[in-house]
KOLNUDO-866747 format. One record per atom (N, C-alpha, C): residue in one letter; atom name; y, x negated, z. Coordinates in steps of 0.02 Angstrom, whole numbers. Each point is the difference from the previous one (the first is absolute). Layout:
residues N
A; CA; Y; X; Z
...
end
This chain:
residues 271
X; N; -195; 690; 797
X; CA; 11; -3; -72
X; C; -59; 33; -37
X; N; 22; 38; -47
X; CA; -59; 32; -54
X; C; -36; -48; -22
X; N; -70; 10; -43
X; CA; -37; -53; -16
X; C; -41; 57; -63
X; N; -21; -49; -48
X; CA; -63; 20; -57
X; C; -56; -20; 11
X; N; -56; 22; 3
X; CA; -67; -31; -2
X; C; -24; 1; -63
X; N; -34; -63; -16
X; CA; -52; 4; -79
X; C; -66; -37; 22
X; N; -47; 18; 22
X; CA; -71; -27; 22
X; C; 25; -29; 65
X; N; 2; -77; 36
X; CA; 20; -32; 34
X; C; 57; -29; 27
X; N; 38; 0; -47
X; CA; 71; -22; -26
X; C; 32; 48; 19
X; N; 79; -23; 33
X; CA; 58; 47; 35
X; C; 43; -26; -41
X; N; 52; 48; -35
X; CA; 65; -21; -14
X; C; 59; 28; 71
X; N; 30; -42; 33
X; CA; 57; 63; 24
X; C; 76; 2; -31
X; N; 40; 51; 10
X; CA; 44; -15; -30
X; C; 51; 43; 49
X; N; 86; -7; -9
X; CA; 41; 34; 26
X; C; 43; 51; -22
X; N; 29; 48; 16
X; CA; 36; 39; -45
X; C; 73; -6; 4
X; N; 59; -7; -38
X; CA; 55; -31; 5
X; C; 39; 42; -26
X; N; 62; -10; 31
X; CA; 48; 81; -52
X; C; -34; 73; -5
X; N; 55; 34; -30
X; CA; -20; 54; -8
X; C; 13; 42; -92
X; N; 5; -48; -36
X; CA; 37; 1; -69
X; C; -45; 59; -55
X; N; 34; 6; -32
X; CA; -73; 42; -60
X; C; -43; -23; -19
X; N; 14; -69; -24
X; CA; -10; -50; -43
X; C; -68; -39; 37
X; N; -48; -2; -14
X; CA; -53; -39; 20
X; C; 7; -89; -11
X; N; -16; -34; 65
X; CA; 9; -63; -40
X; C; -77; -33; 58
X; N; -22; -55; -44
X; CA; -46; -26; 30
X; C; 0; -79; 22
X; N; 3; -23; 41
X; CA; 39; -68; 18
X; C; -44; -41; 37
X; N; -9; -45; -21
X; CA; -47; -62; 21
X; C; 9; -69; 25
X; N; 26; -29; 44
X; CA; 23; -50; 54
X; C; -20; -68; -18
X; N; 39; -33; 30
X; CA; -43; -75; -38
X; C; -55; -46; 35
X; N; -9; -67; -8
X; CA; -40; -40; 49
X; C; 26; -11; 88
X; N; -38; 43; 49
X; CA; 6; -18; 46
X; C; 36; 56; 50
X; N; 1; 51; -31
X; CA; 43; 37; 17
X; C; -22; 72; 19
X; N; 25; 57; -3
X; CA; -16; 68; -16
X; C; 27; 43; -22
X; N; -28; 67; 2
X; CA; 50; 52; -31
X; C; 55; 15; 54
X; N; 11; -23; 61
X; CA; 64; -1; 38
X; C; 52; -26; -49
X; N; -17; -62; -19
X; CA; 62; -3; -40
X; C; 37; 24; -35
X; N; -8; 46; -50
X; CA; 24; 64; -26
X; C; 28; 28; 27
X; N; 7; 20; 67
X; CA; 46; 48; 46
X; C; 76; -19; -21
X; N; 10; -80; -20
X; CA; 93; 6; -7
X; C; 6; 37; -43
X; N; -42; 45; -87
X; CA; -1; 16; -35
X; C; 12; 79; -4
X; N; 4; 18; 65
X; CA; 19; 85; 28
X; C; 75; 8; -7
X; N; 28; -26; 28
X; CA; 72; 1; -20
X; C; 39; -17; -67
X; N; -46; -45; -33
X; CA; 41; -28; -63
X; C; -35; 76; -57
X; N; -52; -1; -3
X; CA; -39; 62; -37
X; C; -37; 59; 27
X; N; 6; -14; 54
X; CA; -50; 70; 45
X; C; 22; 94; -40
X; N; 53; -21; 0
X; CA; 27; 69; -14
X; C; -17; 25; -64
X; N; 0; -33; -54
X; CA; -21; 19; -72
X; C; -81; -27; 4
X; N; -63; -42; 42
X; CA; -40; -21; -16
X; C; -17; 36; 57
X; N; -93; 12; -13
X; CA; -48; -2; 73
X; C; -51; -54; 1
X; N; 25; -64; 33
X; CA; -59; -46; -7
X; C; -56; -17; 23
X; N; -59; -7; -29
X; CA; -68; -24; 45
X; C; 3; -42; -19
X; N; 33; -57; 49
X; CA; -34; -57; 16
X; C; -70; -30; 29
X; N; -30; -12; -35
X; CA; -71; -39; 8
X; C; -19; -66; 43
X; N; -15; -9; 54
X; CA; -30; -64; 6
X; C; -72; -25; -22
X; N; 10; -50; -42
X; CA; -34; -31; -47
X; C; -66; -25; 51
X; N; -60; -10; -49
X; CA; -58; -15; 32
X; C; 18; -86; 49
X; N; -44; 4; 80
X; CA; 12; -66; 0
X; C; 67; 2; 73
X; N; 42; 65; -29
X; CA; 79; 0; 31
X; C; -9; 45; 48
X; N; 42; 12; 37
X; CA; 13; 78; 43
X; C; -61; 40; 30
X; N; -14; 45; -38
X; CA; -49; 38; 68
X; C; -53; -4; -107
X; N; 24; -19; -41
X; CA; -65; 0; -53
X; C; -62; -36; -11
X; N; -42; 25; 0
X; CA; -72; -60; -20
X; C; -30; 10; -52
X; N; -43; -42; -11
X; CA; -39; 8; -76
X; C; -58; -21; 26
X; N; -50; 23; 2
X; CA; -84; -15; 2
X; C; -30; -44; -23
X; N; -25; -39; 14
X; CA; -31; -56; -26
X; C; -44; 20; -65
X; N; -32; 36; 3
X; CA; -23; 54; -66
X; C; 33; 3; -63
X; N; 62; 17; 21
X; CA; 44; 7; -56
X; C; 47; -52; -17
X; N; 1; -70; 30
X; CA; 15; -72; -24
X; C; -35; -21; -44
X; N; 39; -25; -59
X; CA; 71; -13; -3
X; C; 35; 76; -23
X; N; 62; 19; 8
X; CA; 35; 55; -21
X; C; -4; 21; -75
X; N; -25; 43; -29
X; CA; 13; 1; -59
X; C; 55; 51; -18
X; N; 34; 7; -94
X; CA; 38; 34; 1
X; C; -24; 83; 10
X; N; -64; -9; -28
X; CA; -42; 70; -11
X; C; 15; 34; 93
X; N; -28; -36; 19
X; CA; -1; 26; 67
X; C; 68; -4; 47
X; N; 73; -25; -38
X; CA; 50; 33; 31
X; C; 18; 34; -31
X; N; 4; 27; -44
X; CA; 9; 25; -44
X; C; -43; 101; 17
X; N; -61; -38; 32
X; CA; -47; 73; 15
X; C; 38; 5; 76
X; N; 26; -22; 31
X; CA; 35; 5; 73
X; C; 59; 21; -8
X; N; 37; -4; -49
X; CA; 68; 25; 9
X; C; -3; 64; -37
X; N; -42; 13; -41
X; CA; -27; 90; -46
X; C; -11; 33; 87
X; N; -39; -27; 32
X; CA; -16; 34; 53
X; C; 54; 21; 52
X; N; 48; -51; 4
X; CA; 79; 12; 24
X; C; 19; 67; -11
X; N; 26; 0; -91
X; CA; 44; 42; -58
X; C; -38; 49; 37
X; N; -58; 20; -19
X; CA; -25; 70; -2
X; C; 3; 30; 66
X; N; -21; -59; 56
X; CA; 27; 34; 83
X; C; 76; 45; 12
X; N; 43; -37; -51
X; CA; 65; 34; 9
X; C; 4; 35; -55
X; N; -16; -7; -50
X; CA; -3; 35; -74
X; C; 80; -30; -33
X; N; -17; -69; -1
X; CA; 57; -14; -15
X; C; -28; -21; -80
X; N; 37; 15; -69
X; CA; -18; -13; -70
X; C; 41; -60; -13
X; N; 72; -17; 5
X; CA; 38; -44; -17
X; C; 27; -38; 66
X; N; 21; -67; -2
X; CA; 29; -42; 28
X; C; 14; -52; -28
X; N; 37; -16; 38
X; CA; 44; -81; -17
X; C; -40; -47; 58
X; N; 1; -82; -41
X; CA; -19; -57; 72
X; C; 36; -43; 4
X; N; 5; -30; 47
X; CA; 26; -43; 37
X; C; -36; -55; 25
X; N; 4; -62; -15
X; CA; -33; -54; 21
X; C; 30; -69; 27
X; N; -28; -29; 58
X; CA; 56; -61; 4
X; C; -53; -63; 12
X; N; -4; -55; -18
X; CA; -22; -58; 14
X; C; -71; 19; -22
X; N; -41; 2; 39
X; CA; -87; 18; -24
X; C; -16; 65; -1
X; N; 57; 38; -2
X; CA; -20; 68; -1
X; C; 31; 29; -74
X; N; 14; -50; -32
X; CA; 18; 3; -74
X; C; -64; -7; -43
X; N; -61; -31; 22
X; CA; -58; 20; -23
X; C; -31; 71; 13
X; N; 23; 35; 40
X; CA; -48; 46; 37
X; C; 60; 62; -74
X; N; 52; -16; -3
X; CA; 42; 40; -45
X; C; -23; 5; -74
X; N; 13; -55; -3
X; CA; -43; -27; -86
X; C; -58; 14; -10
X; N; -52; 7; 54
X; CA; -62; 28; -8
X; C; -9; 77; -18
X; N; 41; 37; 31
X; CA; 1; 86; -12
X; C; 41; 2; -76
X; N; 54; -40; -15
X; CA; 31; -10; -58
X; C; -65; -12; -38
X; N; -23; -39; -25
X; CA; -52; -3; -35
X; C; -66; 51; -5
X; N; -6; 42; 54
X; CA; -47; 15; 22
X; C; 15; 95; -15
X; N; 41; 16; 27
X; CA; 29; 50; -23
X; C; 92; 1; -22
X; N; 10; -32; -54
X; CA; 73; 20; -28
X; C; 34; 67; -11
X; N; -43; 48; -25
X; CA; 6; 31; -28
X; C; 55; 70; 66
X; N; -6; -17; 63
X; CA; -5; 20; 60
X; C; 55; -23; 33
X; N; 39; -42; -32
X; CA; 46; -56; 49
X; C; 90; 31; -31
X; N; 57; -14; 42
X; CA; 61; 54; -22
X; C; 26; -63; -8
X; N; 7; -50; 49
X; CA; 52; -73; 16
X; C; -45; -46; 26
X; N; 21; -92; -25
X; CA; -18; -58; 57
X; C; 43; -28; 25
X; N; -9; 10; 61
X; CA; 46; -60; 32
X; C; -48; -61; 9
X; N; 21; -48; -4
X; CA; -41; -57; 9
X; C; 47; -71; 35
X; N; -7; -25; 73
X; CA; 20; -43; 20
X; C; -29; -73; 11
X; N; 23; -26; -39
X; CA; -26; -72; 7
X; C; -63; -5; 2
X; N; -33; 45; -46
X; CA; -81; 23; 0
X; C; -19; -77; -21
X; N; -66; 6; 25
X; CA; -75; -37; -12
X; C; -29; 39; -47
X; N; -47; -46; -47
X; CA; -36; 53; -37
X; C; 14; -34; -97
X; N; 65; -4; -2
X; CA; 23; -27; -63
X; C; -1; -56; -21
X; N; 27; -50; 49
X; CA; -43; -66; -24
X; C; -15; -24; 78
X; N; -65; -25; -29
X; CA; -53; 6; 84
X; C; 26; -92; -4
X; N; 9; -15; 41
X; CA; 8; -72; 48
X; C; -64; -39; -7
X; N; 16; -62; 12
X; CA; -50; -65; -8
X; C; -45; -7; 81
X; N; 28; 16; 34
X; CA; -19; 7; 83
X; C; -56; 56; -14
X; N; 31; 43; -28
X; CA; -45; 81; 9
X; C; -90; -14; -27
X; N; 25; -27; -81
X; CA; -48; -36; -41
X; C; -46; -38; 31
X; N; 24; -42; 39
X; CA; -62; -41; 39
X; C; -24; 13; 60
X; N; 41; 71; 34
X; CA; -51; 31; 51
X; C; -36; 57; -16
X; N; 0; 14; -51
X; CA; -53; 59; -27
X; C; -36; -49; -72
X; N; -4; -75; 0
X; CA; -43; -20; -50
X; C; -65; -9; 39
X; N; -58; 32; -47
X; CA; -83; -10; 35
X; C; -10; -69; 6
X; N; -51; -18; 48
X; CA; -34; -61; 21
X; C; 43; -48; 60
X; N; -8; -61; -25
X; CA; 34; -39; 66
X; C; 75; 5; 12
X; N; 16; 8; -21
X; CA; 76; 9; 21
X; C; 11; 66; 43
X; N; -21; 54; -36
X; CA; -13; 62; 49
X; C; -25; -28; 73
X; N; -45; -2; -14
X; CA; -26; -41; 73
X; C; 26; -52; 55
X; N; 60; -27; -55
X; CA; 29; -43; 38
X; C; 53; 55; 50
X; N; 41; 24; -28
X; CA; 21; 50; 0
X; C; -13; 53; 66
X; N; -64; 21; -10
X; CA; -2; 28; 45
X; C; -28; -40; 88
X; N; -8; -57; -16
X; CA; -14; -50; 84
X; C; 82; -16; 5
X; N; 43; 12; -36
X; CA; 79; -12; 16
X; C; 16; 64; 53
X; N; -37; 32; 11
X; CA; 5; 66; 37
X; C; -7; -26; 78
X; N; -77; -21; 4
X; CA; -16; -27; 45
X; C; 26; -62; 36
X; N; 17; -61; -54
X; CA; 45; -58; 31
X; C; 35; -16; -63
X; N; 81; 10; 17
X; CA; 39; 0; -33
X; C; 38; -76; -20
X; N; -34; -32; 50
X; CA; 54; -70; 15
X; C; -7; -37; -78
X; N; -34; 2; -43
X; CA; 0; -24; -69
X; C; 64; 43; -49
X; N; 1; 57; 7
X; CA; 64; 43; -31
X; C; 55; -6; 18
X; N; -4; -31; 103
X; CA; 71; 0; 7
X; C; 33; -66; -12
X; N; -53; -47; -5
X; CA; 9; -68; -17
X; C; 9; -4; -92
X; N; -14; 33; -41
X; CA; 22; -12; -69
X; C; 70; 51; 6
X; N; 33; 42; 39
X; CA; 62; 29; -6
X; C; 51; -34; 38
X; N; -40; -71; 41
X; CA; 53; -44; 32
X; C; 18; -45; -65
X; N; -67; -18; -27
X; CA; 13; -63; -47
X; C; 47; 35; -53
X; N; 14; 59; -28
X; CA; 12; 18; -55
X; C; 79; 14; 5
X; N; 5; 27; 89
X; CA; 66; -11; 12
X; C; 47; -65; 17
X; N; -48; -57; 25
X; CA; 48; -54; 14
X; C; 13; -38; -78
X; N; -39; 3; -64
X; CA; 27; 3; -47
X; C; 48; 35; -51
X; N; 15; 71; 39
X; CA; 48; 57; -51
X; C; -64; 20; -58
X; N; -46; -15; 17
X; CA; -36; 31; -62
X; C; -6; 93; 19
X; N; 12; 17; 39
X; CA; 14; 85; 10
X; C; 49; 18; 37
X; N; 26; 65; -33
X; CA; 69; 29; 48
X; C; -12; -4; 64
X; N; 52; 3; 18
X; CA; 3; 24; 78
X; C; -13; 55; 26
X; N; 13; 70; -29
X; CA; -16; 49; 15
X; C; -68; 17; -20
X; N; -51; -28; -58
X; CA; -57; 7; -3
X; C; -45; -46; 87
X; N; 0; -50; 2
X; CA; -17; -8; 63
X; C; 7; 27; 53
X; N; 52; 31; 1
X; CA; 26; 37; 74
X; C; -52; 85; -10
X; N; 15; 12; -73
X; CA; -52; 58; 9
X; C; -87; -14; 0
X; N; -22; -51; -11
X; CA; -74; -13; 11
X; C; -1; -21; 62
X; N; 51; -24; 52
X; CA; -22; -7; 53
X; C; -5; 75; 29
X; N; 55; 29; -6
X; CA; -4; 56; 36
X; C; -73; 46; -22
X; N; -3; -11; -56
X; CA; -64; 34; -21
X; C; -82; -14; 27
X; N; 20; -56; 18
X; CA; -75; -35; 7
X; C; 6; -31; 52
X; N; 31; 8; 46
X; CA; 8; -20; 79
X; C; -42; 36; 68
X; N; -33; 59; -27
X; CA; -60; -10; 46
X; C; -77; 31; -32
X; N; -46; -26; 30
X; CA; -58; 23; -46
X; C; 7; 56; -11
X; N; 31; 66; 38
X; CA; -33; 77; -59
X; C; 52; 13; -57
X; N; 57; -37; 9
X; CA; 51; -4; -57
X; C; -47; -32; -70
X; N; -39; -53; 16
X; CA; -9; -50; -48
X; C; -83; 36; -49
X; N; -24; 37; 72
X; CA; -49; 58; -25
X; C; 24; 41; -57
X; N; 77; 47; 15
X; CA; 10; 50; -32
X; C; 33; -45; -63
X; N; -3; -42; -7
X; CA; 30; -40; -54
X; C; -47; -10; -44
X; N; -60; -19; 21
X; CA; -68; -26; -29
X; C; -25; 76; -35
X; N; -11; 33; 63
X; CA; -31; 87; -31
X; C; 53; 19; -31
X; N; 82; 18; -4
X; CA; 42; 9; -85
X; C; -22; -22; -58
X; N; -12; -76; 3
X; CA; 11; -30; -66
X; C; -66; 16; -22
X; N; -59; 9; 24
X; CA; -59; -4; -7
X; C; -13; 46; -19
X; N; 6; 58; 33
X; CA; 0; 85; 3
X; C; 41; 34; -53
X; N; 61; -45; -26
X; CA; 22; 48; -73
X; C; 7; -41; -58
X; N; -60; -57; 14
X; CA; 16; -53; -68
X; C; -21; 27; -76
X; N; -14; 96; 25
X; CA; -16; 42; -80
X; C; 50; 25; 2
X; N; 37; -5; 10
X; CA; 82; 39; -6
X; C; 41; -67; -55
X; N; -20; -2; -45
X; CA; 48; -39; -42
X; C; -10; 45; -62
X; N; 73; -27; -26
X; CA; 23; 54; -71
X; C; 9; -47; -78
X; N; -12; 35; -39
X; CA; 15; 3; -62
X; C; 84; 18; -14
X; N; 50; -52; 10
X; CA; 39; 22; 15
X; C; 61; 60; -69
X; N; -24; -46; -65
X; CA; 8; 38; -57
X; C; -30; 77; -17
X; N; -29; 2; 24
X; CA; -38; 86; 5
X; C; 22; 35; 58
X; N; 29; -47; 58
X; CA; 51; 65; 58
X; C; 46; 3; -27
X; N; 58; -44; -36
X; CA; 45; 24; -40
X; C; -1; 37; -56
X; N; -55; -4; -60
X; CA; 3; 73; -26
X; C; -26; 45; 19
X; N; -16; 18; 54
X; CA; -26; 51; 36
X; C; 74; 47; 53
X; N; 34; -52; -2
X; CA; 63; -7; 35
X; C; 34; 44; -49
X; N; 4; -23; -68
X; CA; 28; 5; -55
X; C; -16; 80; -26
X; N; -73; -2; 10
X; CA; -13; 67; -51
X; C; 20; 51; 26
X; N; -22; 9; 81
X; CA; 37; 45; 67
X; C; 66; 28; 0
X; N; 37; -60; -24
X; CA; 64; -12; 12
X; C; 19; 20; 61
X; N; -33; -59; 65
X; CA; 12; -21; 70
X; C; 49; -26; -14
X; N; 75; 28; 36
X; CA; 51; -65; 27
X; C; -28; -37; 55
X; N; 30; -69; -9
X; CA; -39; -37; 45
X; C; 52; -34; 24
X; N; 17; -15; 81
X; CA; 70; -50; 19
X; C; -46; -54; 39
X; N; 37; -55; -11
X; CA; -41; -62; 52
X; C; 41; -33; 9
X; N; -30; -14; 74
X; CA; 64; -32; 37
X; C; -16; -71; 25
X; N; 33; -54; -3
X; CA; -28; -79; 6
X; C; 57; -9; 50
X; N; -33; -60; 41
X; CA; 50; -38; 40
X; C; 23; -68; -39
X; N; 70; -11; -10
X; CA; 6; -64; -28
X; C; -24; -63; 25
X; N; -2; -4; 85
X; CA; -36; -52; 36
X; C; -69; 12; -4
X; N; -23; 32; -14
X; CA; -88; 26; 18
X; C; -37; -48; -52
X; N; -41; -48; 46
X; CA; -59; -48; -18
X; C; -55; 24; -15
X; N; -5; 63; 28
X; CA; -94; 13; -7
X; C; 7; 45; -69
X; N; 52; 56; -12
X; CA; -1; 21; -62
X; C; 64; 7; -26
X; N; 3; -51; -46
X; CA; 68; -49; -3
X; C; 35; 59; -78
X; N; 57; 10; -14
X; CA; -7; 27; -53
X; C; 1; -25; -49
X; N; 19; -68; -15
X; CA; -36; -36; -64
X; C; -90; 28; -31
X; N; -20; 2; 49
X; CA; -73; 15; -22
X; C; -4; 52; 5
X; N; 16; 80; 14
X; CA; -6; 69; -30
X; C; 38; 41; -15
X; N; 75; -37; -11
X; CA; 63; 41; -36
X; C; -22; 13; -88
X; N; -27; -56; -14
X; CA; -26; 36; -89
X; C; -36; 47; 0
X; N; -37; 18; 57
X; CA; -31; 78; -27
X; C; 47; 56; -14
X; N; 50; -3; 58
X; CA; 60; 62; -22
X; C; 27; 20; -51
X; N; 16; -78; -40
X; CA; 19; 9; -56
X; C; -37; 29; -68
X; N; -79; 2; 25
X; CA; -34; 30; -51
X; C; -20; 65; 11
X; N; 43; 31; 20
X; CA; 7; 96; 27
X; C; 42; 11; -25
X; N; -2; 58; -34
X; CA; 26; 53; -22
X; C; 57; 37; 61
X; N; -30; -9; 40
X; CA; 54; 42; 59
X; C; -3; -39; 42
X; N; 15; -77; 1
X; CA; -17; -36; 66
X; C; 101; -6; 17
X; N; -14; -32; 84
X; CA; 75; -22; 26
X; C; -47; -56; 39
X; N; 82; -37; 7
X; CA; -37; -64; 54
X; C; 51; -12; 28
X; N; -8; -16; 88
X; CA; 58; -11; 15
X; C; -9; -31; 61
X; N; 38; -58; 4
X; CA; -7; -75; 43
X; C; 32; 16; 60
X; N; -30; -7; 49
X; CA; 28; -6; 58
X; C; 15; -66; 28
X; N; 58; -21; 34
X; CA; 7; -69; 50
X; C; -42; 12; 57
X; N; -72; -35; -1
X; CA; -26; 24; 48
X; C; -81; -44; -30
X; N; -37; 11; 60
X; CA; -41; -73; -17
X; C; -84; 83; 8
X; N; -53; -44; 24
X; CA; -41; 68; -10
X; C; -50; 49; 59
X; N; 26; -62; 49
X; CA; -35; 75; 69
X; C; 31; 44; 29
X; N; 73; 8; -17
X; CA; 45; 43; 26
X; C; -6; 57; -74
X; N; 1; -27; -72
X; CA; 26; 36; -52
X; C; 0; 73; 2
X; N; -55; 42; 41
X; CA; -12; 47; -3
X; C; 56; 31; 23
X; N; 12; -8; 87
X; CA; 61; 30; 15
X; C; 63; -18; -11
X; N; 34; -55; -43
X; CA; 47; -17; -51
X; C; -13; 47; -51
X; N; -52; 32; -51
X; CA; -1; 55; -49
X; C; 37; 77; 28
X; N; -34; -1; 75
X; CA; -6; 62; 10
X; C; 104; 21; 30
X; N; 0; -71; 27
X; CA; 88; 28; 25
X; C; 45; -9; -79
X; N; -30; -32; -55
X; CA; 65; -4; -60
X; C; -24; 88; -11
X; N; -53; 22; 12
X; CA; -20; 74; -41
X; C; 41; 36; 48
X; N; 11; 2; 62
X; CA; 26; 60; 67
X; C; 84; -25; -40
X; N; 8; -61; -9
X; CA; 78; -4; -25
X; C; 27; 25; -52
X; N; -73; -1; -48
X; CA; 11; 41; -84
X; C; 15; 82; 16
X; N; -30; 1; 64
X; CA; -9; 98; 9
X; C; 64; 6; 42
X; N; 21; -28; 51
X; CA; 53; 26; 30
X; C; 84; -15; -45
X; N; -13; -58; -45
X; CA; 31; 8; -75
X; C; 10; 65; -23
X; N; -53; 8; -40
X; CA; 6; 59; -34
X; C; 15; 69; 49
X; N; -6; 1; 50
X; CA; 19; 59; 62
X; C; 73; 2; -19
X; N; 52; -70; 7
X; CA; 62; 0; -3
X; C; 46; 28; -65
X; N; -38; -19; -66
X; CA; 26; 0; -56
X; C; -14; 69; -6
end
């Protein structure tokens, strides 16, 4: 896989399709830019995507130097991308925590951007969990010896479940998440590592606005971690926004987006 260098720090990323259309696509918690591959068939043909694996993920790292992530400095990593290919315009794509890494270049350079796709992004309204593993002092700290011995985390997600005080599918994804120490590492170094990645969320929408970015976002109606009660009102405050619900909960959502899009295209093939 291709890769960027900026001082210490590797981005890598993949190339997807073969379309005119530049698109830049960013993966969620836990994952990589493999995932994107169902996204060749549904858009390959009109898009060429670089998919990114995010710092932390895949074959990317970030330098201890350059912790915590700032926007300045993704922002100076992805100029370095554009100009390798000489690419001026693109569209992004973001799903789960890679909806910050979207919103960040949105803010960062608008002026530059054609379309958003945005899936069940992170980034818009940040979570109460998130909040108290990137808050300074003891809790951080607590936080991070949950890395080391977990049996206190897995024992407040027993108590919380034998009361119904949390979904079911939120437990099932923190176990899977935090079920062996380098999982619970790359959990600790995420939250930690992009706790400067938060937005002003009224200034990406008129920024959204002034551009005039269409923007589509796509929610799972089952999805606990980014539920659309809590970031379907941004759509509505766009000028060119769509929103559109999938039956579908949120570690699959991605490749649920990507087969309704191959169905929208082999649609329109027929008509």
């Amino acid at each position: 896989m291709p890769f960027i260098l900026k001082d210490r720090s590797k981005l890598k990323y993949r190339v997807i399709g073969h379309g005119e259309k530049v698109l830049l696509a960013f993966h969620g918690y836990g994952q990589s830019s493999a995932y994107y591959q169902s996204m060749e068939q549904a858009i390959g043909n009109d898009y060429t995507l670089y998919a990114f694996d995010l710092f932390f993920h895949g074959g990317s790292t970030l330098h201890k130097n350059d912790l915590p992530l700032s926007k300045t400095y993704l922002k100076e990593f992805i100029e370095h991308f554009l100009e390798k290919y000489g690419i001026e315009r693109f569209s992004l794509m973001g799903f789960s925590m890679g909806g910050k890494f979207a919103l960040t270049l949105i803010e960062t350079m608008p002026e530059r951007i054609e379309e958003l796709f945005l899936i069940a992004p992170d980034g818009i309204k940040t979570s109460f969990w998130y909040n108290i593993a990137t808050y300074p002092g003891w809790l951080q700290q607590l936080f991070k010896r949950t890395v080391l011995k977990p049996e206190l985390f897995f024992g407040l997600l027993r108590m919380l479940d034998k009361y119904n005080m949390i979904h079911k599918s939120l437990i099932r994804f923190a176990h899977y998440q935090m079920d062996s120490t380098p999982k619970r590492l790359r959990v600790y170094r995420s939250w930690i590592g992009f706790r400067e990645l938060n937005f002003d969320i009224r200034l990406i929408v008129n920024l959204l606005n002034k551009y005039k970015v269409p923007v589509i976002m796509f929610l799972g109606e089952y999805d606990q971690i980014i539920s659309p009660k809590r970031v379907g009102v941004f759509v509505k405050a766009l000028d060119q926004g769509e929103l559109v619900i999938l039956k579908a909960g949120h570690s699959n959502l991605l490749s649920d987006v990507a087969e309704l899009l191959h169905k929208k295209r082999m649609s329109s093939k027929l008509n």
